[in-house]
TORKOL-4160 file (C-alpha; in steps of 0.2 Angstrom, whole numbers, padded with zeros to 4 digits, m for minus):
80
<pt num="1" X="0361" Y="m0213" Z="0113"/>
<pt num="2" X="0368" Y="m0216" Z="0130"/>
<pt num="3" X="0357" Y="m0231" Z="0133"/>
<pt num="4" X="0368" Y="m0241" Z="0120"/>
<pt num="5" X="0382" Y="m0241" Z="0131"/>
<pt num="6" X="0389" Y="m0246" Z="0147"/>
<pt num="7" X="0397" Y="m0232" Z="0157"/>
<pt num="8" X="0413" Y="m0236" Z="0167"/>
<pt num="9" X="0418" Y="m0222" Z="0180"/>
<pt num="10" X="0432" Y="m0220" Z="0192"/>
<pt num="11" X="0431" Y="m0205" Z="0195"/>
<pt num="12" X="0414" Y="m0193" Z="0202"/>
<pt num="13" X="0422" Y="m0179" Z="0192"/>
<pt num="14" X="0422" Y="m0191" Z="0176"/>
<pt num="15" X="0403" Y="m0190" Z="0181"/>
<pt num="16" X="0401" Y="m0170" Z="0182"/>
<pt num="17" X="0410" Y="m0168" Z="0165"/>
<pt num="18" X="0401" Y="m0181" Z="0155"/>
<pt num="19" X="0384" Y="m0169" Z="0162"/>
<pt num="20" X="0392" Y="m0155" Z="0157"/>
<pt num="21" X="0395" Y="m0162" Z="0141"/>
<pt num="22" X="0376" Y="m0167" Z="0138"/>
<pt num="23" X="0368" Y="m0158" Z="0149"/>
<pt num="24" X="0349" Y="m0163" Z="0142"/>
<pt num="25" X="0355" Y="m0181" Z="0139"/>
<pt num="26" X="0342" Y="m0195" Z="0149"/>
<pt num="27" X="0352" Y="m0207" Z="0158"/>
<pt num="28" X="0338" Y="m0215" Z="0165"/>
<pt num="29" X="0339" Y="m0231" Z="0156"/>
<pt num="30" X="0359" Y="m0231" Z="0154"/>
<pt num="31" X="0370" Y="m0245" Z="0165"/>
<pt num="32" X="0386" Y="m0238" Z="0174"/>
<pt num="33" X="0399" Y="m0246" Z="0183"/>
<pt num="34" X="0409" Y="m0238" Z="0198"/>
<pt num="35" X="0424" Y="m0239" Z="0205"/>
<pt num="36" X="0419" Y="m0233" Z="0222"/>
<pt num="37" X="0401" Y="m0233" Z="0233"/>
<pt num="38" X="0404" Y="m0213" Z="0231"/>
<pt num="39" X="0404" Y="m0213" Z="0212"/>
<pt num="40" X="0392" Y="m0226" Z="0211"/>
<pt num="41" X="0379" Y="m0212" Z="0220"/>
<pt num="42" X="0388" Y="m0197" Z="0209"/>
<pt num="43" X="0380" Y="m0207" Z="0194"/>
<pt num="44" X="0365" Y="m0211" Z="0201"/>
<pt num="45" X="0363" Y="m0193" Z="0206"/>
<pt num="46" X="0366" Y="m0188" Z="0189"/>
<pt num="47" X="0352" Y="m0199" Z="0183"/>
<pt num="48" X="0358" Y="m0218" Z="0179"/>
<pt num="49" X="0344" Y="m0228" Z="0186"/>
<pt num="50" X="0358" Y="m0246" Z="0186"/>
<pt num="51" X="0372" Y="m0243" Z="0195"/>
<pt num="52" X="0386" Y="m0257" Z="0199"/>
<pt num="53" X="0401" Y="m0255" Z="0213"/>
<pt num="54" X="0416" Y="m0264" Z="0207"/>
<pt num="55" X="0433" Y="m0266" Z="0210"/>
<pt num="56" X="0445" Y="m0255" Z="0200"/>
<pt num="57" X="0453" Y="m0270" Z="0188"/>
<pt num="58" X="0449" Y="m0278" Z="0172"/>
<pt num="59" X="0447" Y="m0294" Z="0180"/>
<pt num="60" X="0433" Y="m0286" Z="0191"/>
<pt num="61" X="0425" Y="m0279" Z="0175"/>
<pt num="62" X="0426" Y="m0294" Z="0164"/>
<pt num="63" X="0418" Y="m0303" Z="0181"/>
<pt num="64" X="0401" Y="m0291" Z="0179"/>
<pt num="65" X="0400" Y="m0293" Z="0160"/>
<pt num="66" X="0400" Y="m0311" Z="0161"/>
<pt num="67" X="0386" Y="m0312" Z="0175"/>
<pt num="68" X="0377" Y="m0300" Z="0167"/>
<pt num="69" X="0378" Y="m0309" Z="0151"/>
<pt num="70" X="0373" Y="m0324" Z="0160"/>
<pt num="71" X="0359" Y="m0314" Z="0169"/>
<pt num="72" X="0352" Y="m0307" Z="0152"/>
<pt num="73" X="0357" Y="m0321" Z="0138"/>
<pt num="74" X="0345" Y="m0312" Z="0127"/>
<pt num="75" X="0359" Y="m0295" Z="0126"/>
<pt num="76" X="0370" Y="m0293" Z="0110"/>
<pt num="77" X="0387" Y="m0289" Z="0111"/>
<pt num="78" X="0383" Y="m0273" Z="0104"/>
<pt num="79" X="0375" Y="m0270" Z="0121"/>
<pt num="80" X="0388" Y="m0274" Z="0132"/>
């Protein structure tokens, strides 16, 4: 259910492997976070539809799930 998740990659490689892992897996309504603009467009070549760039720290990370919480009230923790 990769939908029930929120992907965090720093790496495009990260990316590739998790394809090769579920290679029939839709992505399409998955949320992914990257560390970089060219892993952000890796993930969004490999089918996630909502894509984030941020910085490479927890801080940066924690930043994103708080607006987006704030964004989306309505979202569980289970979604985060």
């Amino acid at each position: 259910a990769p939908a029930e998740h929120l992907w965090l990659f720093s790496s495009s490689e990260a990316v590739a492997n998790l394809r090769s892992l579920r290679p029939q897996a839709d992505w399409s309504a998955s949320q992914a976070l990257a560390s970089h603009p060219r892993i952000a467009e890796a993930a969004r070549s490999a089918g996630f539809a909502s894509v984030a760039v941020v910085p490479p720290t927890p801080q940066a990370v924690l930043q994103w799930l708080l607006q987006a919480r704030a964004y989306n009230p309505d979202r569980s923790d289970r979604d985060a």
